[in-house]
N, C-alpha and C positions, 0 to 999 in steps of 0.2 A: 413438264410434258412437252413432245416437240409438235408446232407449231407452223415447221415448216418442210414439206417433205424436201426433201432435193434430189434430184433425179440426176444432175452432170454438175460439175465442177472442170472448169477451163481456168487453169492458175487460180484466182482469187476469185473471176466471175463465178455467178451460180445462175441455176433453173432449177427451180421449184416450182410447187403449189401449195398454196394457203387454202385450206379448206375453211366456208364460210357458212353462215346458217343459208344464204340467198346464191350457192355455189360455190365454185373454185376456181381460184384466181391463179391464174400460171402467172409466173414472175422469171426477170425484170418484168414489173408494170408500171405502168405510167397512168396517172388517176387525171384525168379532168377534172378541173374545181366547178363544182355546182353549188357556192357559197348560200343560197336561197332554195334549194334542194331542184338547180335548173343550173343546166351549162350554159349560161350568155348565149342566145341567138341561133340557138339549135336546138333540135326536137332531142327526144329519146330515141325515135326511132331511126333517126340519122346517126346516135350511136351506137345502137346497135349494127347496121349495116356497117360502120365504119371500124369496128370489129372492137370499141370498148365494153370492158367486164368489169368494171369498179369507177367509179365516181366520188367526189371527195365533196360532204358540205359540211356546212360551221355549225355548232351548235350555240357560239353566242349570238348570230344572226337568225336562228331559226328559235331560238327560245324567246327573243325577241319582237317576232314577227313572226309567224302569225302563231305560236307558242308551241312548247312542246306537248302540252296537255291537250289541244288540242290534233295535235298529230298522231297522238296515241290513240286519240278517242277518234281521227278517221282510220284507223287500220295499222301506224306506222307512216315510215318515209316510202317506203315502196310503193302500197298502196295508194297514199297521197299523193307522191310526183308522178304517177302513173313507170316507174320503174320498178324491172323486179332480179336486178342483179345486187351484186353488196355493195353495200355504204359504208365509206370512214367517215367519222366526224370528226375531226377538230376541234378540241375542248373552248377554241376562243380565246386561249392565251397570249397568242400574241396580235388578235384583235384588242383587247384589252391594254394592250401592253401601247398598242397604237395612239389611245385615248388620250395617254398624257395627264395633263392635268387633271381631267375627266376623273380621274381615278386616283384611289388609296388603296395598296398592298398591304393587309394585313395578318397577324400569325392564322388566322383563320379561314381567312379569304380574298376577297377582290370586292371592296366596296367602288360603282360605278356610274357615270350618268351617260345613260343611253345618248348614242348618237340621234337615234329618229325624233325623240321629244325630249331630251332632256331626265325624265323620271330618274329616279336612283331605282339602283337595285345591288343585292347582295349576291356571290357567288363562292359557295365553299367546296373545297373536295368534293364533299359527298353529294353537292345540288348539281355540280358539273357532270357526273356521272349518273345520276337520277336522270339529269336530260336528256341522254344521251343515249340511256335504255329505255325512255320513252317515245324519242325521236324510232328507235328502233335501229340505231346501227349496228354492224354486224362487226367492222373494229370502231373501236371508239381510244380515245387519248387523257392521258390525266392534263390537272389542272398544273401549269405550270410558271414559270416568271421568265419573260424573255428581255436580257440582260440588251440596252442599246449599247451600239458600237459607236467609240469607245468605252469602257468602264473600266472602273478600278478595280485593281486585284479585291481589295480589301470588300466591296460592293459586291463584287462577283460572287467571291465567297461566300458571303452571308444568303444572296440569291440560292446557290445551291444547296446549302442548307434547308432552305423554305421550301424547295422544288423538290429535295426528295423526303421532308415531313409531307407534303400536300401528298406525294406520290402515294406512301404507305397508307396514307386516309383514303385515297380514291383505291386503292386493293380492297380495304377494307370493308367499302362500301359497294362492291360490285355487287349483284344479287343473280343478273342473268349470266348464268352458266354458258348459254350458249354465245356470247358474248365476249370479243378477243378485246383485251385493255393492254396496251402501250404504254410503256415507260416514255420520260422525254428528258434523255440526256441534255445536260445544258453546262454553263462552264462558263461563257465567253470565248475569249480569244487567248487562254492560260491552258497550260496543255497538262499541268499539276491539279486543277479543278475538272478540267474534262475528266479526268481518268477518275478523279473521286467519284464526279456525278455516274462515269460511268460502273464502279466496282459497286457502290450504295444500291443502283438500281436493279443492276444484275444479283445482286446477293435477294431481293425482294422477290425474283422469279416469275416478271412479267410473260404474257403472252408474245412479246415482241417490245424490240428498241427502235426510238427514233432519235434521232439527232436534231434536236431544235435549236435558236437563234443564231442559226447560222444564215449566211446571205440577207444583212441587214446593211450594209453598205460597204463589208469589208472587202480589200481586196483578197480575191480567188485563191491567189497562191498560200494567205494564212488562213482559210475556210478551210480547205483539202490539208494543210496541215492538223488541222483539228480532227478531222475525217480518219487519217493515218495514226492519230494516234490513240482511240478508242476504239477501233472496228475490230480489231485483235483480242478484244477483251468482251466480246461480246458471244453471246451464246450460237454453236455455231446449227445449231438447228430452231431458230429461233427468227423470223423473219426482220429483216435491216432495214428502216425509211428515213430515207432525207429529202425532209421537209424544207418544201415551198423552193425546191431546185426544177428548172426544167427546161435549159436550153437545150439541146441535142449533145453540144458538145462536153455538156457540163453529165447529160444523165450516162454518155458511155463512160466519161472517165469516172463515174462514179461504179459502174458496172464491174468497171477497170478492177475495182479496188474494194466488192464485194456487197455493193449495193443492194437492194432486192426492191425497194417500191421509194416512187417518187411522185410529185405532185407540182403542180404550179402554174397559176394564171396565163401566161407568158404565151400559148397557140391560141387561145381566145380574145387574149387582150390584143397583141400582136394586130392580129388578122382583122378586128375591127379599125383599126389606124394604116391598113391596108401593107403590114409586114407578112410577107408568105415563105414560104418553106420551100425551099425545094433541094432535091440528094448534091447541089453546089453549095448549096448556104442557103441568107436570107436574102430576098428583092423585097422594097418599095415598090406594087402596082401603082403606086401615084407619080411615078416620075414619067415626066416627057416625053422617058426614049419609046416606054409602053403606047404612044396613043395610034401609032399603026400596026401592032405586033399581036401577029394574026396568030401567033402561036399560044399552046394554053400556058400556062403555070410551069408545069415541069412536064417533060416528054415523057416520062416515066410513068408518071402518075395516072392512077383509074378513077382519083373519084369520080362523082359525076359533075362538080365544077372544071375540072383539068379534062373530062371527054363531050364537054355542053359548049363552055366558052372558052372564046380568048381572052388573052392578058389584054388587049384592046377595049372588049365589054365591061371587063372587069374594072379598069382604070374610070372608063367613062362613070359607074354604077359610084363609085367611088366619090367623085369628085363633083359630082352630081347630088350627094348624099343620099342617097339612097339607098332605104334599108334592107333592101334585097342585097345588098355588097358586105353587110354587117353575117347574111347566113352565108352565099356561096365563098366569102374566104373564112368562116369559122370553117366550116364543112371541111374544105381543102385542108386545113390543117393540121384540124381533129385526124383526117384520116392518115395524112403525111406520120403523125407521131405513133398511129396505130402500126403503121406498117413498117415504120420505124423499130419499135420496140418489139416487131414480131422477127424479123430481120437479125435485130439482136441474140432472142432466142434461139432462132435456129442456128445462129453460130457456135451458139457455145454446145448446143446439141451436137453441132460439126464439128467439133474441136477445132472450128477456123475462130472464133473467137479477136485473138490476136493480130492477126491478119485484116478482120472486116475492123478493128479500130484504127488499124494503121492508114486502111485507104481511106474510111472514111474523115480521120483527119484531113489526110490529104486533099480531097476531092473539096470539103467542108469551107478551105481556106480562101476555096474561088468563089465566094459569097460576096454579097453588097453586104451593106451593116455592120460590118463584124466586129465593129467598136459601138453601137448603141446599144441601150439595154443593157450594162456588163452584171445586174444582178437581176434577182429574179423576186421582187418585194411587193408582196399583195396576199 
């Protein structure tokens, strides 16, 4: 069943919509992480205003705290976080996978000890997606093993084996129809394993594919080869996510190359340590040059931090700690990526596509930062 309309095609880019139970999501999108069913230091209704339609939380942190049973018995996530567009959840696999020691992978599940207290708990296919339709998501992700960078072929292998048994468990156990479930391609850094994990999945007839364990610490140039060598094989009405990516320059070339939804900490985290966005690149508001620089953020920009203050106030709110400086540069950001990603859109709508990636490389280069941060891991 297709999954994802598509309305223009520019070479490889696309524009669609995913139809969801809480709306429709036009893509490329870009998801905010609300890992706690909350974006770090901003309302809902700032993103709304800032023109987000989808938001991203964990279901191993929400099952955890404050639980999924109880989120179903307040109404759902919608109703609960006071939001009422669509949620992805994140099965928590590679929160798990974070744990380490914490944890035993096994043919059934994920035996684990909570980060908050310690407790154990068990996690099988079918408990990962019980949560996950009680949290109330509108896509939701299977349960998967996220291979650390390095591993061995022989390691990998066996991994994708386990990921796409867990996969066909978590099909199995879906219940709500209205309900979009994610494949999650995995592999490693082996491009003989990618393309199995990705032919198994696809032969399964997911709702959509994601691209998982990728941007775990590898260098970029062998991720995007991983990227190039499954996305061909993938359904081509079928929506594309790559997880836990979301630099600017990382989400056009992913656009580049057939992308459709992305996700990742990296405008919220950023912007609390005072990294901002702006159509040059990134600036540091904490440096020096800013403490008489009456100008805002970026001349471009409408939020209402970039039409309120300057990069002057900003600096000062900063280094002051003050937690008014943790909302007006999440704010800024939030809305730089929205308009970002709309920007995108219309390109490809314009058959300028090609053209808006060339300058905005170019324009992109004249940034500060442009060697910190090279992955995007949270």
């Amino acid at each position: 069943m297709k999954t994802i309309e598509l309305l223009k095609e520019n070479n490889h880019a696309r524009l669609g919509v995913i139809k969801t139970k809480h709306g429709d999501i036009e893509t490329p999108v870009f998801m905010p992480v609300g890992t706690q069913g909350t974006v770090k230091a901003i309302t809902n209704k700032d993103l709304k205003e800032a023109g987000v339609k989808m938001i991203l939380a964990n279901a191993y942190h929400l099952y955890l705290r404050p639980g999924d049973s109880l989120i179903k018995e307040m109404g759902g996530i919608q109703k609960f976080a006071g939001w009422d567009g669509p949620v992805l959840t994140d099965s928590g696999g590679y929160q798990i996978f974070s744990l380490g020691v914490l944890r035993e992978i096994r043919e059934d599940g994920v035996l684990f000890q909570s980060h908050i207290d310690g407790s154990k708990h068990f996690l099988s296919p079918e408990k990962v997606v019980d949560i996950q339709e009680n949290i109330g998501a509108d896509i939701c992700m299977c349960l998967d093993e996220c291979v650390p960078y390095p591993s061995s072929h022989e390691y990998t292998s066996t991994s994708v084996g386990l990921t796409s048994r867990w996969a066909k468990r978590c099909l199995d156990a879906k219940k709500d129809d209205g309900l979009l479930l994610f494949g999650i391609i995995q592999g490693g850094f082996y491009k003989d394993l990618r393309l199995q994990s990705a032919r198994e999945l696809v032969e399964m007839g997911f709702d959509g594919y994601a691209l998982g364990g990728l941007s775990v610490g590898e260098p970029k140039s062998i991720m995007w080869d991983m990227v190039d060598a499954v996305i061909e094989l993938l359904p081509h009405d079928k929506p594309r996510y790559l997880m836990g990516l979301g630099f600017p320059e990382d989400i056009v070339e992913g656009v580049k190359k057939g992308i459709d939804m992305f996700d990742c900490v990296i405008p919220t985290r950023l912007a609390r340590n005072g990294n901002l966005f702006t159509w040059n690149g990134r600036i540091n508001i904490k440096n020096a040059k800013y403490a008489r620089d009456e100008n805002p953020v970026d001349e471009e920009c409408k939020c209402y931090t970039c039409r309120t203050y300057s990069r002057a106030y900003l600096r000062h709110l900063l280094v002051s700690h003050e937690l008014t400086s943790f909302y007006l540069n999440t704010l800024h950001n939030i809305y730089f990526y929205s308009v970002f990603l709309r920007k995108i859109r219309e390109a490809i709508k314009e058959d300028s596509f090609d053209k808006f990636y060339e300058e905005f490389k170019i324009k992109w280069k004249g940034g500060e930062l442009q060697d910190e941060y090279s992955t995007c891991i949270g």
